[in-house]
C-alpha positions in Angstrom: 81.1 246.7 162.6 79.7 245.6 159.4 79.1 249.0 157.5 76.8 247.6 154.7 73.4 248.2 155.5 73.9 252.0 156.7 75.7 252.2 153.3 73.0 250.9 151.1 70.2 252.9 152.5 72.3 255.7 151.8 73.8 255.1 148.4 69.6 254.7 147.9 69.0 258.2 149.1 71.9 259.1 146.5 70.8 257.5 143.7 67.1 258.5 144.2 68.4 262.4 145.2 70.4 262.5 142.1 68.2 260.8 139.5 66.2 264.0 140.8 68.8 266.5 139.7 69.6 264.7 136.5 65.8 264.9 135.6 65.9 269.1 136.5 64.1 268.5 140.0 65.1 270.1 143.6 66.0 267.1 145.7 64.6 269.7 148.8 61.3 270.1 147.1 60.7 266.8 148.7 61.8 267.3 152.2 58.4 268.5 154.0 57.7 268.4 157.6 54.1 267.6 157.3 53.8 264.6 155.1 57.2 263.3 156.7 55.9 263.8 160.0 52.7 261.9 159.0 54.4 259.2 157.2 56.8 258.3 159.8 54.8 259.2 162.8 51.8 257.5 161.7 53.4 254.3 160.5 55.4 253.8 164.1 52.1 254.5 166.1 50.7 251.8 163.8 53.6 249.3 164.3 53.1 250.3 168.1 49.3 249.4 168.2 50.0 246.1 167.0 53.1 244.9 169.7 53.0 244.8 173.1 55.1 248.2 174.9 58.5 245.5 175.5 57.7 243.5 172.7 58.2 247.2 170.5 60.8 248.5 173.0 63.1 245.9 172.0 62.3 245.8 168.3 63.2 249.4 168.0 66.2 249.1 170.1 67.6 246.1 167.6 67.5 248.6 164.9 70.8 249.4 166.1 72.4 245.7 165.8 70.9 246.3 162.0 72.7 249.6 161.2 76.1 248.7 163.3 76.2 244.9 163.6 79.5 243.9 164.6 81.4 241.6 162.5 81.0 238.3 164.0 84.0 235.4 164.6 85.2 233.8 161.7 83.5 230.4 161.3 87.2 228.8 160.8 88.0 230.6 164.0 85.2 229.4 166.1 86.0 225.3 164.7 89.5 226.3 164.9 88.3 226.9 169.0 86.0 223.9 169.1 88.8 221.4 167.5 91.3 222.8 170.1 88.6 222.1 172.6 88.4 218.4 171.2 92.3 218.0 171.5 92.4 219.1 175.4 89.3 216.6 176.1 90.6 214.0 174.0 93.8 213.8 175.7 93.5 214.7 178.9 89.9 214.8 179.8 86.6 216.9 180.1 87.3 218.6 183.4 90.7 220.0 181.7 88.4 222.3 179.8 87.9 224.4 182.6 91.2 226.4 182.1 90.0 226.3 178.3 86.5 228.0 179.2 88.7 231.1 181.1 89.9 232.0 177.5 86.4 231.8 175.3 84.1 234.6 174.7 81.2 233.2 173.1 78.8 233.0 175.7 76.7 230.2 174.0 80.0 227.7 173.6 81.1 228.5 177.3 77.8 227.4 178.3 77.8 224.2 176.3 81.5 223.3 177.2 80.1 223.9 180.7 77.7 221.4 180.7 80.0 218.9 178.8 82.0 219.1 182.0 79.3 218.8 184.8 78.9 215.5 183.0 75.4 216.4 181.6 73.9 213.4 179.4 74.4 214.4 175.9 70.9 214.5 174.8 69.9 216.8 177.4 73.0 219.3 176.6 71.6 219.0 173.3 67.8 219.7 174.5 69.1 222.4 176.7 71.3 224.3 173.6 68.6 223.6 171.1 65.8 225.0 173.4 68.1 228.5 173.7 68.6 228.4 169.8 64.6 228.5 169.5 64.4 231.3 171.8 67.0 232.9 169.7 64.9 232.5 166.4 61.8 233.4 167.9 63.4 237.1 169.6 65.0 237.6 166.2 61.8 236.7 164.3 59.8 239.0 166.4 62.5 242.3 166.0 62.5 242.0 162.4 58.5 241.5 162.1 58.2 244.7 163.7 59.9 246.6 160.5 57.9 244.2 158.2 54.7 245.2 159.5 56.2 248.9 159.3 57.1 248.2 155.4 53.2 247.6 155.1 52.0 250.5 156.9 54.0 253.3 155.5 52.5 252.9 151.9 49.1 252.9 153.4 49.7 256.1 155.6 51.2 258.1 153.1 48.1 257.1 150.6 46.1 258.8 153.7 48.1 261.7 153.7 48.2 262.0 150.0 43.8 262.0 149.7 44.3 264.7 152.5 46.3 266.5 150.7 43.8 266.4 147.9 40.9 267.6 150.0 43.1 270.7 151.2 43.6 271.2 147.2 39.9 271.3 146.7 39.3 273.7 149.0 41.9 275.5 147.3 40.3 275.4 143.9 39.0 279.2 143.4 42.9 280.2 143.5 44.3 278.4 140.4 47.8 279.3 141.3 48.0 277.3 144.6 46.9 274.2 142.9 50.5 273.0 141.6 51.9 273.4 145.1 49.2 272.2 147.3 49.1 268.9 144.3 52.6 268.4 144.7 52.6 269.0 148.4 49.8 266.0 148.4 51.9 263.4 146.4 55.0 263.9 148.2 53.1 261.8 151.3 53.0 258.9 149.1 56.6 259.5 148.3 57.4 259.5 151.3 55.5 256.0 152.7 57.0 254.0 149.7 60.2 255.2 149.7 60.7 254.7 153.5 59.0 251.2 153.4 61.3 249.9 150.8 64.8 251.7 151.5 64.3 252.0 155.0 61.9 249.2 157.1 62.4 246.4 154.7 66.2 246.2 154.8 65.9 246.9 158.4 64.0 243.7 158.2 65.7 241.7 156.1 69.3 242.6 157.8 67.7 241.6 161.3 66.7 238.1 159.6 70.3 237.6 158.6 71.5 238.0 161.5 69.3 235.9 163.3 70.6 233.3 160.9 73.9 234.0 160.9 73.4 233.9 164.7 71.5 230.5 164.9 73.7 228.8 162.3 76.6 229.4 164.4 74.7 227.8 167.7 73.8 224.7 165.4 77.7 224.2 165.0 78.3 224.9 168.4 76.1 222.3 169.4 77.1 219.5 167.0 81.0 220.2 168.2 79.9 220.0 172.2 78.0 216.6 171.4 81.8 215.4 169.3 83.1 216.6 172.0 82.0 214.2 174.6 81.8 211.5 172.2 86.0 212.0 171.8 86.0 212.5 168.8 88.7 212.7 166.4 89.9 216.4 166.3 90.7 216.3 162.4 87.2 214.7 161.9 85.7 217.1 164.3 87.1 220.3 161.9 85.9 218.2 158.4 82.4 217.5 159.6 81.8 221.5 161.4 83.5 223.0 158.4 80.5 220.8 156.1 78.1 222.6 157.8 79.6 225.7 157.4 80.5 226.7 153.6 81.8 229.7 154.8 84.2 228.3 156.9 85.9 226.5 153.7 86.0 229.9 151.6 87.7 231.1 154.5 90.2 228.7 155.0 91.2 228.8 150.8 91.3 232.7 151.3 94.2 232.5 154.4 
C-alpha cells in the first residue's frame, strides 16, 4: 500500500488546524454540521447529476485505489519477467511459455504471452493489447473527472451556503450580539468548499491520474516485450530497449 496520499491530506488538515492555534483560533470553531453537511452533500449530489448512476458508482468506489493503492511491481521486476520470458521462447519455443504463464500474476502480460502462443499475428496481439490499454485510460480518465468536477463544485456550494448564511444574519440584525456568530457561522461554508476542493477532491484526482499512468505505462512495455518476444529477440537487447522506456526501471537497478 502506498501511504502517501492519505498522508498528505492529513498533514494538510495539520498544518491548516495548527496554523489556527498558532494565530489564537479554536480549530473546533470550524467543525459545523450545517455548512459541512451542505458543502459535502451538495457538491456529491452535484457530481451525481452530472454522471450516469454506474458511471458515479465506480468513481466513488476508486476513491479507495486513491487512498490505499497498492504498491505496484517493480518495473526491473516486470522486464526482469519479460526477459526471462524471451530466454524460454528463444530457446526452446513459444509453446514452452505455457509452464511460464502458471507462474505470472499480471493479468495483462498472461493475456499477451497467451496470445503470443496461440500463434496470433503480431499486429493483431498488438491491436488487441493496445485496444485494452485505451479502455484502461478512458475508465481511469472518467474516475478521476468525477473528483475534478467535484473540486469545481465545492467552492461554488459553499459560496451558496455562505450568502445563506448572510440572509439568516440579516434577519438577525435587531440583536447585535448574534451577529459575530451567525457571520462567522456564514463564512465557515466557504471554508469548508475550498478547503475540501483543494485538500480533498483534487488530490483524489490527481492520484487517480497517476495511477492510470503508472498503469498504462506498464501495459505499453508489456506490449513492446510480447511483440520482441515473438520476433526472438535477443534477451539482453530485450532488457536495454524495455528498461529505455522505463527510467524507473534504471534508478531501480543502480539502487539494488
Amino acid at each position: 500500500m502506498d501511504p502517501l496520499t492519505i498522508a498528505g491530506v492529513a498533514l494538510a488538515f495539520v498544518f491548516i488546524l495548527g496554523s489556527m492555534v498558532l494565530e489564537g483560533g479554536n480549530p473546533m470553531s470550524i467543525v459545523l454540521i450545517a455548512p459541512m453537511i451542505l458543502v459535502f452533500g451538495g457538491t456529491i449530489a452535484a457530481g451525481a447529476a452530472g454522471n450516469y448512476l454506474p458511471e458515479f458508482i465506480s468513481s466513488l468506489k476508486s476513491a479507495k485505489d486513491a487512498l490505499m493503492a497498492p504498491k505496484p511491481e517493480s518495473a526491473d521486476s516486470l522486464i526482469g519477467t519479460i526477459e526471462q520470458c524471451t530466454v524460454v521462447a528463444r530457446k526452446e519455443g513459444l509453446l514452452r511459455l505455457e509452464e511460464t504463464l502458471k507462474t505470472i500474476e499480471d493479468p495483462f502480460l498472461k493475456k499477451g504471452l497467451q496470445l503470443a502462443i496461440d500463434g496470433t499475428d503480431p499486429d493483431e496481439v498488438a491491436e488487441i493489447l493496445e485496444a485494452e490499454i485505451r479502455a484502461t485510460k478512458r475508465a481511469g480518465a472518467q474516475q478521476a473527472k468525477l473528483f475534478k468536477d467535484l473540486s469545481g463544485y465545492a467552492p461554488t456550494i459553499g459560496i451558496i451556503g455562505t450568502v445563506m448564511g448572510l440572509i439568516n444574519v440579516l434577519s438577525h440584525l435587531d440583536d447585535p450580539g448574534e451577529l459575530g456568530p451567525h457571520i462567522a457561522s456564514a463564512f465557515i461554508a466557504t471554508l469548508w468548499g475550498v478547503l475540501s476542493a483543494n485538500i480533498i477532491w483534487l488530490p483524489l484526482a490527481n492520484k487517480l491520474g497517476r495511477i492510470t499512468e503508472v498503469k498504462a505505462e506498464r501495459m505499453e512495455l508489456i506490449v513492446e516485450g510480447i511483440l520482441m518476444i515473438q520476433a526472438g529477440s535477443n534477451p539482453r537487447m530485450v532488457r536495454q530497449k524495455l528498461m529505455s522506456l522505463m527510467p524507473s526501471a534504471v534508478d531501480e537497478a543502480k539502487a539494488a
